[in-house]
C-alpha positions in Angstrom: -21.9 13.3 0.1 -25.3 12.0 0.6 -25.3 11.8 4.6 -28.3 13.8 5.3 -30.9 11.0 4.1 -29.2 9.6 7.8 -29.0 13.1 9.8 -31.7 11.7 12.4 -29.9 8.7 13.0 -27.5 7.3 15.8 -25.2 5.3 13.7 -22.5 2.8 14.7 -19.5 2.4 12.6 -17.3 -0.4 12.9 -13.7 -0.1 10.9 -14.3 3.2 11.3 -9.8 4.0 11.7 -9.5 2.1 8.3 -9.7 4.0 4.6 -13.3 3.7 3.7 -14.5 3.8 7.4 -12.8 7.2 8.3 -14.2 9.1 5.0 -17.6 7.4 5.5 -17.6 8.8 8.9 -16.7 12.3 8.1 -19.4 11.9 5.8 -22.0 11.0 8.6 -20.9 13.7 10.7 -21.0 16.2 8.3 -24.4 15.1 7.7 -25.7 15.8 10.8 -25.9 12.1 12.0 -24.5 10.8 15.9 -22.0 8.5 15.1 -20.5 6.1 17.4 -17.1 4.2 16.2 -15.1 0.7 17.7 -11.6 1.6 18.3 -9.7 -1.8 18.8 -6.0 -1.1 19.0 -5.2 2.3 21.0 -1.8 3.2 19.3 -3.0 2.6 15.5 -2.5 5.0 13.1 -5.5 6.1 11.0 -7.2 9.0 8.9 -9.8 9.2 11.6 -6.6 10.4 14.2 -4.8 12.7 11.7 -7.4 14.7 11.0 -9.3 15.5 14.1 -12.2 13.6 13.3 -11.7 11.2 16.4 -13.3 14.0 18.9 -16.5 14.6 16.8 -17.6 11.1 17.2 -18.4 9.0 20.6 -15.6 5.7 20.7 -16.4 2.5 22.1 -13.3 0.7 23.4 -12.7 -3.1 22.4 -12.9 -5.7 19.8 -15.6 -6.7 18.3 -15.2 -10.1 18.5 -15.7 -9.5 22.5 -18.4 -10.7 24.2 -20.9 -8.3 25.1 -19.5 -5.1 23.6 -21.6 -4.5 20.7 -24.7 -5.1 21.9 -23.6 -2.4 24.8 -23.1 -0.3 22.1 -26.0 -0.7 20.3 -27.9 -0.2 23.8 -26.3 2.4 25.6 -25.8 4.6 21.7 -29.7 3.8 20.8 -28.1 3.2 17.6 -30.5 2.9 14.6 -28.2 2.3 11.5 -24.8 -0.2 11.4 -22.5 -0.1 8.8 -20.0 -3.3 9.7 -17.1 -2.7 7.5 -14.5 -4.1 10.8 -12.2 -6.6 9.1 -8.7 -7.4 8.6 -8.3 -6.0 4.7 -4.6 -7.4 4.1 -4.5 -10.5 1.3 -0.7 -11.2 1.9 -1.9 -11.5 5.7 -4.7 -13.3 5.5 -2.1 -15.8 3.2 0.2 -15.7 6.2 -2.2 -15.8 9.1 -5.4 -17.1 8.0 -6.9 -18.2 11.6 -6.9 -14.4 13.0 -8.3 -13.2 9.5 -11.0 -15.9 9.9 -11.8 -14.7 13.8 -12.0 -11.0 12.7 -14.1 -11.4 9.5 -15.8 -14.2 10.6 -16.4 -14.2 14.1 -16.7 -11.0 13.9 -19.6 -10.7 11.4 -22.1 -13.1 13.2 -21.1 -11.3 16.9 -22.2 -8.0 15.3 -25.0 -9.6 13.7 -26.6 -11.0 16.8 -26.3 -8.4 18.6 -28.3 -6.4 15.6 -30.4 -9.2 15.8 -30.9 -8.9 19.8 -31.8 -5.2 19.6 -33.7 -4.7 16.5 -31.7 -2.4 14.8 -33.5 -0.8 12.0 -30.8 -1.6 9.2 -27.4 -3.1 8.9 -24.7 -2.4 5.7 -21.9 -5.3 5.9 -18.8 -5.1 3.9 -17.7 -7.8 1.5 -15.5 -7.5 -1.2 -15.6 -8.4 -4.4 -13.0 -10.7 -4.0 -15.8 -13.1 -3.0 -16.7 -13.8 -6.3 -13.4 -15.8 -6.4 -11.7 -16.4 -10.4 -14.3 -16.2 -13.1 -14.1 -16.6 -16.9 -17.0 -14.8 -17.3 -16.3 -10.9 -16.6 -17.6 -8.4 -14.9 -18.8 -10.0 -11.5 -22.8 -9.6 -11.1 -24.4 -10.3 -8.1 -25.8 -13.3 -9.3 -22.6 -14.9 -9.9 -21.7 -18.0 -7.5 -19.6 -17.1 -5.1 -16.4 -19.4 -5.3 -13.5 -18.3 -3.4 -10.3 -20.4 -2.8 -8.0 -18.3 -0.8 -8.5 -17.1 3.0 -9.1 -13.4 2.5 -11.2 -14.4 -0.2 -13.3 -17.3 1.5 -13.4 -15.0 5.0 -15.6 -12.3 2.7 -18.0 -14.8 1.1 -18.7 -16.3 4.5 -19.2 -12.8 5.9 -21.3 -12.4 2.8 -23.6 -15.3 3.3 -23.7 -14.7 7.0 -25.0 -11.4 6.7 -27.6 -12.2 3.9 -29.2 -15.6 6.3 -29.6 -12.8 9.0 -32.3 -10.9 6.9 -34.0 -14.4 5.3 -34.1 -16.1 7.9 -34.4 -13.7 11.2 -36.2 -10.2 9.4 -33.2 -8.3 10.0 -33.2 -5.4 7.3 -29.5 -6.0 6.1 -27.6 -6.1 2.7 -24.3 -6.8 1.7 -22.0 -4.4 -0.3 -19.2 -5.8 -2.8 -17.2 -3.0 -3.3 -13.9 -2.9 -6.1 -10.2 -1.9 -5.0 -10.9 1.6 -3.0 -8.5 4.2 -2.7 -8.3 7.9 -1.2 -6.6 10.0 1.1 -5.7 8.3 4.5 -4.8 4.7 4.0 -1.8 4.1 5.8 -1.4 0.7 4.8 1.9 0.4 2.7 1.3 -2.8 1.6 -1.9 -1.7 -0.9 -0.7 -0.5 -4.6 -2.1 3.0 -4.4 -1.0 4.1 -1.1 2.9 2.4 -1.8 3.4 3.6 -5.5 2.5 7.2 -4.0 4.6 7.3 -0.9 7.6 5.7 -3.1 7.1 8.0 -5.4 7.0 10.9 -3.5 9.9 10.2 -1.2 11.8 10.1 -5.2 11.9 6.4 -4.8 10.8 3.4 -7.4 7.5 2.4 -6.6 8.0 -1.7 -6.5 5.4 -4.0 -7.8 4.7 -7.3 -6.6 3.3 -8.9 -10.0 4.5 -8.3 -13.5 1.8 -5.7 -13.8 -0.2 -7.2 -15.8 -3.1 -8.1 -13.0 -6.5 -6.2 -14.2 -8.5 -4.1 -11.0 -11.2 -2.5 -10.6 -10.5 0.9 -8.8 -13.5 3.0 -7.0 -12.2 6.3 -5.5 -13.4 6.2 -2.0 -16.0 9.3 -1.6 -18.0 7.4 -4.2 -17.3 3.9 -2.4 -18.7 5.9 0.6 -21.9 7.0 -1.6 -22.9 3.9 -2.3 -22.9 2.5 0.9 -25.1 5.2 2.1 -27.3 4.8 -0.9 -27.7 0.8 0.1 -28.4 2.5 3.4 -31.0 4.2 2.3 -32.6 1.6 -0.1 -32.9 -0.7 3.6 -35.0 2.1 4.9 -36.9 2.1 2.2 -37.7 -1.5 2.8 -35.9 -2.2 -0.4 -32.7 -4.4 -1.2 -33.2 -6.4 2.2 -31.2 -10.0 1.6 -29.3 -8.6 -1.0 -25.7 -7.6 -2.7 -24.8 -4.7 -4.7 -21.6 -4.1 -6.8 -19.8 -0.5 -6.5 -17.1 0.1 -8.9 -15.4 2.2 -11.5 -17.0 0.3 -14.1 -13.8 -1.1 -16.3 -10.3 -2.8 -15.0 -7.1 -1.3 -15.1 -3.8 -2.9 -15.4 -1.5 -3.0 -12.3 1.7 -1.1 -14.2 -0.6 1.3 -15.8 -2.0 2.4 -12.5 1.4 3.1 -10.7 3.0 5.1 -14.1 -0.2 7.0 -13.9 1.0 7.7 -10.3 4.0 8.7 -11.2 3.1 10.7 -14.1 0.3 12.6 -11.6 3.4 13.2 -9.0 5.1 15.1 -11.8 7.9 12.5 -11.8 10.0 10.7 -14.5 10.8 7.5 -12.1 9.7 4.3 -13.8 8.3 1.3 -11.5 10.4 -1.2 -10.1 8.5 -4.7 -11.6 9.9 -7.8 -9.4 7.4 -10.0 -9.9 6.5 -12.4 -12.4 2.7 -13.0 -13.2 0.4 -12.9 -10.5 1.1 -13.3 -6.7 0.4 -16.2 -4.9 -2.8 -16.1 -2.9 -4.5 -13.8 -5.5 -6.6 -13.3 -8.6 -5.4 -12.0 -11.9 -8.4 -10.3 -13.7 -11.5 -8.5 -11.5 -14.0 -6.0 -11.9 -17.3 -5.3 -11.0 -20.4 -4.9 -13.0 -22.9 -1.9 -11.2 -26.4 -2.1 -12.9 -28.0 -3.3 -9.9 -27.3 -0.7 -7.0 -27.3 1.8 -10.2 -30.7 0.9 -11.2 -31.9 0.5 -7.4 -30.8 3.8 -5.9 -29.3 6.3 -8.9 -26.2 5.8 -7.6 -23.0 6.2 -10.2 -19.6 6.6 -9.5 -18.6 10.5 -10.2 -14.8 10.7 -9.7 -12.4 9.3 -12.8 -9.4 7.3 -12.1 -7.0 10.4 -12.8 -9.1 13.2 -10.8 -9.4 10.3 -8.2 -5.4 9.5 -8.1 -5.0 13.4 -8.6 -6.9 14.0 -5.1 -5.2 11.3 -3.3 -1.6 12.3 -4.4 -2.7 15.9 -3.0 -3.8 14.6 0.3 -0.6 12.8 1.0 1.3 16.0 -0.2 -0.4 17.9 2.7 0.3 14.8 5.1 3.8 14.4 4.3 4.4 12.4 7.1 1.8 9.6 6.8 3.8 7.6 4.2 6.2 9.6 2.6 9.6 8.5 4.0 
């Protein structure tokens, strides 16, 4: 990891109990960096809790959407960097409850903005998605691709994406905007995401079900590198570089749905086949994505390192070792 380019920082990480927010602080704190998280809901289950990690860091109490609370943070922490990756992640969620999806990724972009905003913080890393780009004919996504969203997960991201990107052109604040593929890793306990599901099922000697007929395409990006290049973007905004702007982080070529979760099961050392109960694409989603990388690649050096099997390999392993995360 390349945390030490930030080991003189105080850095505040919000989402820091999700997938990509737990590694990326590890990485932080590894690197030598003080690193202050937001911890909303007290009983959630996260990597950040099963490994330890939750005593190395300092934790701020609330929700982000609360009046006041970040900019105590950023105050009483003397923070220096923000990476805002706080959201609710869920698609079939968002599809089911759009208004609290819209409060969280919304609401709670421009509150932590402002509050950057207020106390001059030296540079700011905001999570989109590349599910901002919305259906395209034209494949991969580049950054200069309108952003044309139609569903509320979707839509809350490319509002969160313009948000961020007014704060640096029209108030100076140093921030940029990543657009970051499927992740996947070690520690997301979220059951409803492909990766984490097809491995629990298929560990616990159960049919891993999908929801489509597997022939939706994704872009995968094992989540070490997903946490790479947010700390190269990072960088780049110290180096007054990349300020109003988007990069794309991905694994640079789609992969079939069905494909992914026989890979699983192949990786697991099992013969189980899938269980396929869908039929085409589920509602509230887009069928083909992936991301195209020259920019942040050109920018910063950054690449992603791990393949799709070594990647699927590692996360299998760290789900073996925390049997009782999903397993069951």
């Amino acid at each position: 990891m390349e945390a030490l380019a930030l080991s003189e920082q105080s850095i505040l990480v919000t989402g820091a109990y999700g997938l990509l927010g737990g590694w990326l602080t590890r990485a932080l704190v590894e690197g030598g960096a003080r690193v202050s998280v937001i911890r909303r809901d007290e009983q959630a289950l996260s990597a950040l809790r099963i490994t330890g990690l939750e005593s190395a860091v300092d934790v701020i109490h609330g929700d982000i959407c609360a009046e006041g609370l970040v900019e105590r943070a950023l105050a009483e922490y003397e923070v220096d960097t923000v990476f805002h990756l706080a959201a609710q992640t869920i698609v079939p969620t968002a599809n089911r409850s759009p208004l609290s999806t819209f409060e969280t990724n919304i609401r709670g972009t421009w509150t932590l903005l402002e509050a950057c905003r207020r106390h001059g913080t030296e540079r700011v890393v905001v999570a989109s998605s590349d599910k901002a780009y919305g259906p395209h004919d034209a494949l991969p996504y580049r950054e200069e691709l309108a952003l044309q969203p139609v569903y509320p997960y979707d839509v809350s991201k490319a509002a969160t994406d313009l948000i961020a990107r007014c704060y640096w052109h029209t108030w100076d604040l140093p921030v940029a905007v990543a657009r970051l593929a499927n992740i996947y890793g070690g520690g997301d306990v979220n059951r409803s995401r492909l990766v984490p599901e097809a491995i629990g099922a298929t560990l616990a000697g159960r049919a891993p079900v999908v929801r489509s007929d597997g022939s939706p395409e994704r872009d995968f990006l094992y989540v070490e590198d997903a946490v790479a290049a947010y700390v190269a973007i990072a960088d780049a905004l110290g180096r007054g570089e990349g300020r109003g702007e988007a990069f794309n982080a991905g694994g640079g070529r789609p992969h079939r749905v069905l494909d992914i979760v026989r890979l699983i099961c192949r990786l697991a050392g099992t013969d189980i086949e899938p269980d396929v109960r869908g039929a085409g694409t589920p509602a509230g989603e887009i069928d083909r994505q992936w991301v195209d990388t020259t920019k942040l690649r050109e920018l910063t050096g950054w690449k992603p390192v791990v393949e799709l099997e070594e990647g699927l390999r590692r996360t299998i392993e760290w789900y073996r070792e925390h049997p009782s995360v999903l397993v069951g």
